[in-house]
N, C-alpha and C positions, 0 to 999 in steps of 0.2 A: 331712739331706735326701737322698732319694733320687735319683739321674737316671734312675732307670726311668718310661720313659712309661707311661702306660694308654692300650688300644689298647680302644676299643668294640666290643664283638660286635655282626654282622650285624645283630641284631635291631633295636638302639640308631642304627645308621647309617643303617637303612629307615625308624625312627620320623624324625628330624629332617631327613630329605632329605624327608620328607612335611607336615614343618612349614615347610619352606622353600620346599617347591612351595604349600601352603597358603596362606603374606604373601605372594607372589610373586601368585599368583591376587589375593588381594584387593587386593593395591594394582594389579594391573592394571586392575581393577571400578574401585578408585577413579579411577586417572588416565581412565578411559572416560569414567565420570561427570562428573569436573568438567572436561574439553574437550569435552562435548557438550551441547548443549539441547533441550528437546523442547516445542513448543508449541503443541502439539493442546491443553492441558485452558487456555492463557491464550486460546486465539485463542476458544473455547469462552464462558469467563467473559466476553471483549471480546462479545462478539455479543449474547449475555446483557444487558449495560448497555446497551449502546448499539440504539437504536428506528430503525428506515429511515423516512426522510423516504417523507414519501405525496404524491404529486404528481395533479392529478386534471386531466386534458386530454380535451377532446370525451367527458364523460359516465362516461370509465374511469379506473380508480386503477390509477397502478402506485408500488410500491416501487424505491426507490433505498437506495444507499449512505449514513449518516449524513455520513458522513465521504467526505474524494478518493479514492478507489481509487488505490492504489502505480499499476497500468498506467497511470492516465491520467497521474500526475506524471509516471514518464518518459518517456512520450509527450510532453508536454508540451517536458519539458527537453529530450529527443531531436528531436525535428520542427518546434518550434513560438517555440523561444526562439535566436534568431538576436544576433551580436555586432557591433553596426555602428560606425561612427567618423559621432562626431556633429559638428553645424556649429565645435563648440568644439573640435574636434582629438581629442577623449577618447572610449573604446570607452565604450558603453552596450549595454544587452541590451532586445529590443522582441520582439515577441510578434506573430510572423507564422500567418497559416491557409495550409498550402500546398494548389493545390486539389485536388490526388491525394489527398490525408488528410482531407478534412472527414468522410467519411463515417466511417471507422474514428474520427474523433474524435466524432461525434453519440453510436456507438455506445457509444464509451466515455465520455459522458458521463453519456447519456440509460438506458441500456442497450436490447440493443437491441430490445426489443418496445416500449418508451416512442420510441424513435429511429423506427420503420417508422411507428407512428401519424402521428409528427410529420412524418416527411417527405411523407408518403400523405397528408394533410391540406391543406388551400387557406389554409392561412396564411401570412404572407409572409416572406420571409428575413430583413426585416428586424424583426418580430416575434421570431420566434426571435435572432436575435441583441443587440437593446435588451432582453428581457424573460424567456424562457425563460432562459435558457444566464447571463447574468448573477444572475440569481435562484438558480440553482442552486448554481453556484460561490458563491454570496454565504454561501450556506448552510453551505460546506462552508470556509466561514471567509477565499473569496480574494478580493481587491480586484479588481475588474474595471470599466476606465474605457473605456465605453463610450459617452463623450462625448456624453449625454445631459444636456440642463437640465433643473433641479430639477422645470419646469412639467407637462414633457414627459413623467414618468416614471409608467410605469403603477402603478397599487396593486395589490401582488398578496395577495388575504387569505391569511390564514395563522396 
């Protein structure tokens, strides 16, 4: 055995400093990829599936959201859901309307060209609140006790 090294000509050192900047590239591509997500073509498909409720008030149709629009949960959660200490000593959470926010909340229920009809219209607040706004949210899958009786409760077709 020999202890003479072999030393690589120039050409051989430029070739694998090119393969090495080459994996270097692509596992950079890779790690790009898999810590990143892109969701323009899901949100695309979701839309696709899913049909907006048709709501039809004073003679016009307007389209809504199937589902709760993200703004309005945290609105919701941010504005609207308050943590009290109940008669039993223990925190519970209740479901305040502040009244600086009702209208940013009509809007982001109703949206708001369905919101302007409703408010511009001669119907009464407590219409919209037993029948409109629980009917909707009812829709969008939330329990809402609006401490109406069974008798009391409007039909709304659909």
């Amino acid at each position: 055995m020999s202890d003479k090294k072999v030393v690589p000509d120039q050409q051989e050192v430029d070739r694998r400093l090119r393969l090495l900047d080459e994996a270097e590239e692509r596992a950079r591509e890779y790690q790009t990829m898999e810590l990143s997500s892109d969701y323009d073509e899901a949100i695309k498909e979701h839309r696709k599936r899913k049909q907006p409720l048709i709501v039809k008030f004073q003679g016009k149709r307007y389209e809504m959201p199937s589902s709760i629009p993200f703004s309005l949960s945290v609105f919701i959660m941010r504005e609207c859901i308050q943590k009290v200490k109940g008669s039993d000593g223990k925190m519970k959470e209740i479901f305040v309307f502040p009244d600086d926010k009702v209208l940013e909340f009509m809007e982001r229920v109703f949206g708001k060209q369905f919101a302007q009809a409703v408010m511009s219209s001669d119907i009464g607040t407590d219409f919209v609140a037993e029948v409109i706004i629980p009917d909707i949210l009812g829709k969008w899958g939330l329990m809402v006790n609006n401490n109406q009786s069974e008798e009391k409760k409007t039909a709304i077709p659909g």
